[in-house]
C-alpha positions as a Markdown table, in Angstrom:
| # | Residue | x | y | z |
|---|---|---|---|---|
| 1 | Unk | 136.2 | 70.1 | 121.0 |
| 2 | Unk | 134.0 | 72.8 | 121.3 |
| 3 | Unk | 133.0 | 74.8 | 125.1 |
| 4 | Unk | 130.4 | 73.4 | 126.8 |
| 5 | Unk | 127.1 | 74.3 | 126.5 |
| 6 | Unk | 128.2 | 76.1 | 122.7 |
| 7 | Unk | 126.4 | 74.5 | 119.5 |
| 8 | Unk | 128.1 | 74.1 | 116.2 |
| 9 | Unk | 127.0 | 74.0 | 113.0 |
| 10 | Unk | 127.1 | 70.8 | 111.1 |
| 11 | Unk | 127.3 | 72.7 | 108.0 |
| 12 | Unk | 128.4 | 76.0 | 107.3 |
| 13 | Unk | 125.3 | 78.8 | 107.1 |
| 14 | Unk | 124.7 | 80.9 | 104.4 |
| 15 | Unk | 125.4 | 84.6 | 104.5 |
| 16 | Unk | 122.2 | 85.4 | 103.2 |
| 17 | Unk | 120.4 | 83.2 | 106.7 |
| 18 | Unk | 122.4 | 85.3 | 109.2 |
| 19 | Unk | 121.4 | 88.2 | 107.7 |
| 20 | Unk | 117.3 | 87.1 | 107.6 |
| 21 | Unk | 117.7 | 86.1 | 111.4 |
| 22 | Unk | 119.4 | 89.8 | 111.9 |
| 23 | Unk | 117.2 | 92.1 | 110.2 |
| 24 | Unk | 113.9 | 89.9 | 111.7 |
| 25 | Unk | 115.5 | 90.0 | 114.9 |
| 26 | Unk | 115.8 | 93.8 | 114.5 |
| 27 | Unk | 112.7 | 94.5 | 113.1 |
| 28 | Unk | 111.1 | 92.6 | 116.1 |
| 29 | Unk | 113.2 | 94.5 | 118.9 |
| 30 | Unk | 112.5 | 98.2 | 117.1 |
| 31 | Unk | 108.4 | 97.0 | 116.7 |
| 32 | Unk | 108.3 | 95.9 | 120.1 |
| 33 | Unk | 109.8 | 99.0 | 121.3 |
| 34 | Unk | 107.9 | 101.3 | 119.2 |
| 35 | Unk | 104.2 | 100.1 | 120.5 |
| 36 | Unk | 105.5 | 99.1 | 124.1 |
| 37 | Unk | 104.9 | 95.4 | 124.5 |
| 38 | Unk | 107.2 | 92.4 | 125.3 |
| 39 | Unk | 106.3 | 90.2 | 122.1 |
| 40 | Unk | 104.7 | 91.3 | 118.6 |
| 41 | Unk | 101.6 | 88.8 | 119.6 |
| 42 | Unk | 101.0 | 91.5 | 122.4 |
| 43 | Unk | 100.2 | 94.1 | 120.0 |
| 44 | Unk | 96.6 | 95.1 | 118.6 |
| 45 | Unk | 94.9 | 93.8 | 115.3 |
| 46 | Unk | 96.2 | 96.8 | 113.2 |
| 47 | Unk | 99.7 | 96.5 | 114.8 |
| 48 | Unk | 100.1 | 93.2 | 113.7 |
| 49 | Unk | 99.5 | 93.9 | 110.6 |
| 50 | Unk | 101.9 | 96.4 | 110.4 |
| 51 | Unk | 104.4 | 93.9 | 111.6 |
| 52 | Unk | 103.4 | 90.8 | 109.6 |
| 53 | Unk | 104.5 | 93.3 | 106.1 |
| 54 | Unk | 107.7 | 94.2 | 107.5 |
| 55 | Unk | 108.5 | 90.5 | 108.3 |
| 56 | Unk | 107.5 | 89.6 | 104.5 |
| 57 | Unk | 109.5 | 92.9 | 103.1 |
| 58 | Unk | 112.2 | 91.2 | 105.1 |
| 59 | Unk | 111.6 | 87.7 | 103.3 |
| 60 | Unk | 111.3 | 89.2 | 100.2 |
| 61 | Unk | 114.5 | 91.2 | 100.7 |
| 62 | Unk | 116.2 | 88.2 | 101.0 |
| 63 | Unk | 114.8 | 86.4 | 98.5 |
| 64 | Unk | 115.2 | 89.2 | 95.9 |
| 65 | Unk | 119.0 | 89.2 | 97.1 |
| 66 | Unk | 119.7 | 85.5 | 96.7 |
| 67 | Unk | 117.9 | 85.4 | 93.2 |
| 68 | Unk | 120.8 | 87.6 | 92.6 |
| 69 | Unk | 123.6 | 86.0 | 93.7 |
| 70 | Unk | 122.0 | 82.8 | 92.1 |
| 71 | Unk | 122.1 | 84.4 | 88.8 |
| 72 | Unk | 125.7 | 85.8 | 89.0 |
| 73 | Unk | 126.6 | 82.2 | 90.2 |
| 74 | Unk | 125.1 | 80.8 | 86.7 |
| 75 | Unk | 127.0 | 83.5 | 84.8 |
| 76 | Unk | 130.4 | 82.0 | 85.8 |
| 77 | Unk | 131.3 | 86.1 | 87.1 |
């Protein structure tokens, strides 16, 4: 039984998902930080940009890093 008010996972999560929601989560805090505001939505036009291409370096990060591991997987290594 698990304490109240804690959620489990019905199925394990993959490395590579923890470590998305980390370095978004990161990237959010340090942007948020940087320019002063409370939520990336707060932040001017240009801002935005600037924080819409670190969130899809981030997805493409991962995505480059799970094409790998997907690839060694097929190799039997």
């Amino acid at each position: 039984m698990s304490e109240r008010g804690k959620v489990e996972p019905s199925e394990p999560v993959h490395p590579l998902v923890v470590k998305r929601h980390r370095l978004l989560s990161e990237w959010s805090y340090e942007f948020c930080a940087k320019y002063g505001v409370d939520y990336p939505d707060e932040a001017t036009p240009a801002q935005e940009a600037e924080y819409d291409a670190g969130v899809k370096a981030i997805y493409s990060r991962i995505r480059e890093e799970f094409a790998a591991e997907e690839e060694v997987a097929g190799r039997g290594d």
